[in-house]
ZAMARGU-4260 file (C-alpha; in steps of 0.2 Angstrom, whole numbers, plus 5000, padded with zeros to 4 digits):
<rodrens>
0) 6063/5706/4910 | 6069/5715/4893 | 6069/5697/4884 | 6051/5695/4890 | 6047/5711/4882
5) 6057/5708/4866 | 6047/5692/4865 | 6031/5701/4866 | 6036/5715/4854 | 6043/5700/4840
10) 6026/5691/4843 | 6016/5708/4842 | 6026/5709/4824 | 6021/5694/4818 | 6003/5696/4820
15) 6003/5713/4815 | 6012/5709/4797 | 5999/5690/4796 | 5983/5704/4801 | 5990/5719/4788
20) 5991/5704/4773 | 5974/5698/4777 | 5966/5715/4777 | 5974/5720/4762 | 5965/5702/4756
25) 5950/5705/4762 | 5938/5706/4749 | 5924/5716/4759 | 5925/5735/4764 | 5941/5737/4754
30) 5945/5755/4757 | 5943/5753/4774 | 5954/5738/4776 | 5967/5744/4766 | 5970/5762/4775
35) 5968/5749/4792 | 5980/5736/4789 | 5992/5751/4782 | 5991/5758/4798 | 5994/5739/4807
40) 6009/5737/4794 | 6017/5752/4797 | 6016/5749/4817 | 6022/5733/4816 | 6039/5735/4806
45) 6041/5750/4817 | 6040/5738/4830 | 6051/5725/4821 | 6065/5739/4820 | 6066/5741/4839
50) 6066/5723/4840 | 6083/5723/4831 | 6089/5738/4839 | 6086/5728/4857 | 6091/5711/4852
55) 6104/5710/4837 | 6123/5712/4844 | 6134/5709/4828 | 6150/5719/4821 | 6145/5712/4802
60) 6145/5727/4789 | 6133/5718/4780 | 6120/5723/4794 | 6124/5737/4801 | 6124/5745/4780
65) 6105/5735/4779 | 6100/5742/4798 | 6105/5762/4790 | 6095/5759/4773 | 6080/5750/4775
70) 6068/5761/4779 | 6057/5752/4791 | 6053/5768/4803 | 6040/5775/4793 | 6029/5785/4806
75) 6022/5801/4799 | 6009/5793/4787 | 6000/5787/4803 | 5991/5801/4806 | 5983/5804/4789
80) 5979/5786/4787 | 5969/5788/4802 | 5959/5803/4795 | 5955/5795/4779 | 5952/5777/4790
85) 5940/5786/4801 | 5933/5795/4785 | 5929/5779/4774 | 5921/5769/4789 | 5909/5787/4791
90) 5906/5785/4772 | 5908/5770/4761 | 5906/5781/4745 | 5924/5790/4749 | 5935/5790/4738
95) 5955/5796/4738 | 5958/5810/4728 | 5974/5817/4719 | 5972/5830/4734 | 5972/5819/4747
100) 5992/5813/4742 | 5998/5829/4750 | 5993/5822/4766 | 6007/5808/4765 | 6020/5821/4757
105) 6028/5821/4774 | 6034/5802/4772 | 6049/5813/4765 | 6052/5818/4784 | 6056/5800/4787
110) 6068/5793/4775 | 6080/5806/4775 | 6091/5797/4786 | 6091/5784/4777 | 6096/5794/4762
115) 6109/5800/4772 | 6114/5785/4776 | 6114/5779/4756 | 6123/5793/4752 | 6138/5793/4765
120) 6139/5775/4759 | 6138/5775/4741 | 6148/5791/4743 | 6161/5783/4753 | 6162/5769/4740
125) 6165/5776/4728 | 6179/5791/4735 | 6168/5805/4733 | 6165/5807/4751 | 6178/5807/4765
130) 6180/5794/4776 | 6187/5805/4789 | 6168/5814/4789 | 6162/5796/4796 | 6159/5805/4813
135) 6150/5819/4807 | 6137/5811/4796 | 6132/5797/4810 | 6131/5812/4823 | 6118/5821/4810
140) 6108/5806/4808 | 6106/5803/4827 | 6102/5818/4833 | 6090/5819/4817 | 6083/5803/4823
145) 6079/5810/4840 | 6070/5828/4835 | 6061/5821/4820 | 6051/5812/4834 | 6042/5828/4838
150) 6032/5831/4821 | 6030/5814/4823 | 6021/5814/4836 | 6011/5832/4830 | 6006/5825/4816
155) 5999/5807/4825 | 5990/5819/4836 | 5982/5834/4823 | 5975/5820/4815 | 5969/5811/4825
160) 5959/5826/4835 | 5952/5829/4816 | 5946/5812/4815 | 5936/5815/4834 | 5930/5831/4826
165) 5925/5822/4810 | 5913/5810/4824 | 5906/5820/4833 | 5897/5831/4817 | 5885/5814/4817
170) 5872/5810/4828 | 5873/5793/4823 | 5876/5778/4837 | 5878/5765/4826 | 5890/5748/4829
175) 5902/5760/4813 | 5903/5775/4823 | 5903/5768/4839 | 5920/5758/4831 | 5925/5774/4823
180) 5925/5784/4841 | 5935/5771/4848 | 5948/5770/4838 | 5954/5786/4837 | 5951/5787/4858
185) 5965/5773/4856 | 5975/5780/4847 | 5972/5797/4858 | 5978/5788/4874 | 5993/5783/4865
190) 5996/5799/4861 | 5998/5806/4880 | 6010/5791/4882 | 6020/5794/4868 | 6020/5812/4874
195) 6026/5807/4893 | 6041/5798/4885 | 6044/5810/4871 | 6045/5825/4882 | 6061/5819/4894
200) 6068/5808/4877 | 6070/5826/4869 | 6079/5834/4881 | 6096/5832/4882 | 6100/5832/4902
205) 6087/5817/4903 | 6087/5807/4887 | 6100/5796/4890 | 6094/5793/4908 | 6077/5790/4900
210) 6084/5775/4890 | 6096/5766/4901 | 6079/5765/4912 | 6066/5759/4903 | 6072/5762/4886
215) 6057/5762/4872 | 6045/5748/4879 | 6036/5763/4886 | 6030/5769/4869 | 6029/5751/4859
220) 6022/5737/4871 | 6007/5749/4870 | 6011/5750/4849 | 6009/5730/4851 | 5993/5731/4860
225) 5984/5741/4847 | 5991/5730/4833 | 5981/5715/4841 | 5966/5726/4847 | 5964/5736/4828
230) 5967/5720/4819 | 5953/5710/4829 | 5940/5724/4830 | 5946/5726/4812 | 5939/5712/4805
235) 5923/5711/4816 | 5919/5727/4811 | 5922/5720/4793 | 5911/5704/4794 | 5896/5713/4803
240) 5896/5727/4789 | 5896/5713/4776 | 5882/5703/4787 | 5873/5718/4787 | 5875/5722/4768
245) 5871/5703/4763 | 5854/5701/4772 | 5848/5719/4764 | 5844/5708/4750 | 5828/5700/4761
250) 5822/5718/4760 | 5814/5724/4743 | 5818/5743/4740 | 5798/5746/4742 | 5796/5739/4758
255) 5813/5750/4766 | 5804/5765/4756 | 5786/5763/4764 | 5790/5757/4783 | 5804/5771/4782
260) 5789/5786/4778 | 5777/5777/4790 | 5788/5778/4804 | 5794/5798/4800 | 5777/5801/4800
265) 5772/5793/4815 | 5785/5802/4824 | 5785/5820/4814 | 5766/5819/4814 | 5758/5811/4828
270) 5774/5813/4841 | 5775/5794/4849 | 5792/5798/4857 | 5783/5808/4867 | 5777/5792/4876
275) 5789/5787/4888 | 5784/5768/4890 | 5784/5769/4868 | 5790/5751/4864 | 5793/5741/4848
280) 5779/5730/4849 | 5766/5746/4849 | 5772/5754/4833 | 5770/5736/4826 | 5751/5738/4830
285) 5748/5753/4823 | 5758/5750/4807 | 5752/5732/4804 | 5771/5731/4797 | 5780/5715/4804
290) 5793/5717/4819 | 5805/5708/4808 | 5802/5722/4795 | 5803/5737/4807 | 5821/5732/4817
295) 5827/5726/4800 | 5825/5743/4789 | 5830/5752/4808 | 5845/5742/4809 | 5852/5741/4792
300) 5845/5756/4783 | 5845/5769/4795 | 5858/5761/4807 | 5849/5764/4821 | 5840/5751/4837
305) 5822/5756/4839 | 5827/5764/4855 | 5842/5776/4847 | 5829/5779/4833 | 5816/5785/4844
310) 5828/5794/4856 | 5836/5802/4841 | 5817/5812/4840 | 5817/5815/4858 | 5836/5824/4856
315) 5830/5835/4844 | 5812/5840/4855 | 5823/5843/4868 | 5836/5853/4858 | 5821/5864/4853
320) 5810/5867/4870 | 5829/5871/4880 | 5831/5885/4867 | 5813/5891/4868 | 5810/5906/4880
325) 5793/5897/4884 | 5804/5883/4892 | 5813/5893/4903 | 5802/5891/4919 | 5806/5871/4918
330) 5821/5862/4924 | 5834/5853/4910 | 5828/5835/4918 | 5811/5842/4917 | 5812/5845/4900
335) 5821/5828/4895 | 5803/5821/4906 | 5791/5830/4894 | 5801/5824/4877 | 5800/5807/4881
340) 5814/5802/4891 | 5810/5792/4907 | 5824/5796/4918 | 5837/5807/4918 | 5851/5796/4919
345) 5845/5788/4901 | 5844/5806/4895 | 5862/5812/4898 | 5871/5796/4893 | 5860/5798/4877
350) 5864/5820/4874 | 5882/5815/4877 | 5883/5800/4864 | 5872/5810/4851 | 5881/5828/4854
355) 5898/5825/4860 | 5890/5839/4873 | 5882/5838/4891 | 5862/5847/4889 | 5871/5862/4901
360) 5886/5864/4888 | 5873/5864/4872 | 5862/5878/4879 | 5877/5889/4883 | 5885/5886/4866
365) 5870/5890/4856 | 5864/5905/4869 | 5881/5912/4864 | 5876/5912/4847
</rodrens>
């Protein structure tokens, strides 16, 4: 069973270092591509390292001295390239700031057993440390390697909440956002496994126990999964912004400007969300604008479906009537009724995707206020 699971780690490897080169070589959405195959690069020679670890039985110097200095355990940049991943897909003017380097400062946290490794060896080389401290310095880096586990995982997990955080600001339900959401769920539910291997790796009485069982294919068969599943949705993600961005070009800047004002003002002015059985094709007559136009400015202007456009107006009715005292003879459903919705179950899946909030949990919040 374990050479099975080596096989699928090695194989998981492979496609996540083919994946990271092509993202780094992708020529559309950069930024993002580049933060996204770091992330896929990083996992995947973290991967490669158990491999070894699992696989390779040798007494050769030569690799036991490569196995203690090549850094290829570098975790603790994860969680920041997550952020700023998450970050550039929400904006695509975001830039890396000087600032921003403090973020990876922690890399430090990481290669200092390898340094320690270079320096017993070097040291030991060349007589200015004693060979008799062998012990010593390999009891250091293990039990280094086992506790540096824990702001490892901290730091995957911080970040990663402030990347849910950053999402749920927007209202926006767009393909990007959508994506965005995802991913950092994924790398959330990672998290809690990691966590329910970490804890009993940690502590002494079981760690050892831990390992002889089930060793660390807990924590990286489901690293190997997420190489495959980020660097596919990766580069859909990828294609369907540069789709998107290509055929913007049909659209002259006049027409996005006109039908964009006509629409805000048929839904600020004459309140069509407030029709329940609204469709695309009505607004088409009233406007005289094309349907292709309309879904066309919609979809890659705004970023929005007709129908998450015109529910985003019936959100904000509703946000407005639950707070107002006038309101509160009605029910919550029968307010959803009266902005627009036309049935309830349509209206909580939409409040929750739009507010990261269920319609009882908003009123609460902002009657506390």
């Amino acid at each position: 069973m374990s050479n099975f699971l080596n096989i699928i780690i090695l194989l998981g490897t492979l496609q996540g270092i083919i994946t990271s080169v092509l993202l780094f070589r992708l020529k559309i959405n950069k930024k993002a591509n580049k933060l996204l195959a770091s992330i896929i690069l990083l996992i995947s020679l973290a991967c490669l390292n158990i491999y070894f670890l699992e696989t390779v039985r040798t007494d050769s110097i030569l690799w036991a001295i490569l196995e203690a200095i090549i850094p290829l355990v570098i975790v603790m940049p994860v969680g920041p390239l997550i952020y700023f991943y998450v970050k550039s897909l929400l904006n695509p003017e975001f830039r890396l700031h000087k600032k921003d380097r403090s973020h990876f400062y922690t890399i430090l946290l990481d290669l200092i057993p390898y340094l320690a490794a270079l320096i017993f060896i070097v040291g030991g080389y060349f007589g200015w440390i004693n060979s008799d401290s062998n012990e010593q310095w390999g009891n250091f880096i293990d039990t280094y390697n086992v506790y540096i586990d824990i702001p490892r995982w901290i730091s995957l997990s911080v970040y990663t909440f402030l990347a849910l955080k950053l999402i749920s600001r927007l209202e926006k339900n767009s393909v990007i956002t959508i994506w965005a959401k995802r991913f950092s769920i994924g790398f959330t539910l990672f998290a809690v496994i990691w966590l329910l291997h970490l804890v009993p790796y940690v502590t002494p009485a079981f760690s050892n126990t831990l390992l002889d069982a089930v060793g660390w294919y807990p924590v990286y068969i489901p690293l190997i999964v997420l190489v495959y599943w980020l660097g596919i949705n990766g580069y859909i993600i990828s294609f369907n912004t540069y789709r998107q961005t290509a055929n913007r070009k049909d659209i002259s800047e006049e027409t996005v400007k006109k039908t964009t004002m006509v629409l805000e003002q048929l839904m600020r002015d004459d309140q069509l969300y407030l029709n329940p059985s609204l469709k695309l094709n009505d607004v088409v007559k009233l406007t005289e604008i094309p349907q292709k136009t309309i879904s066309a400015v919609l979809n890659q202007y705004i970023g929005k479906t007709f129908n998450e456009y015109i529910n985003t107006f019936r959100i904000e009715e509703f946000k407005q009537r639950l707070l107002d005292k006038d309101s509160n003879h009605l029910t919550i459903t029968g307010i959803a009724l009266e902005c627009g919705f036309n049935s309830q179950a349509t209206f909580q899946r939409t409040f929750k995707a739009m507010t990261n909030l269920s319609p009882k949990e908003f009123q609460q919040k902002h009657l506390k206020r």
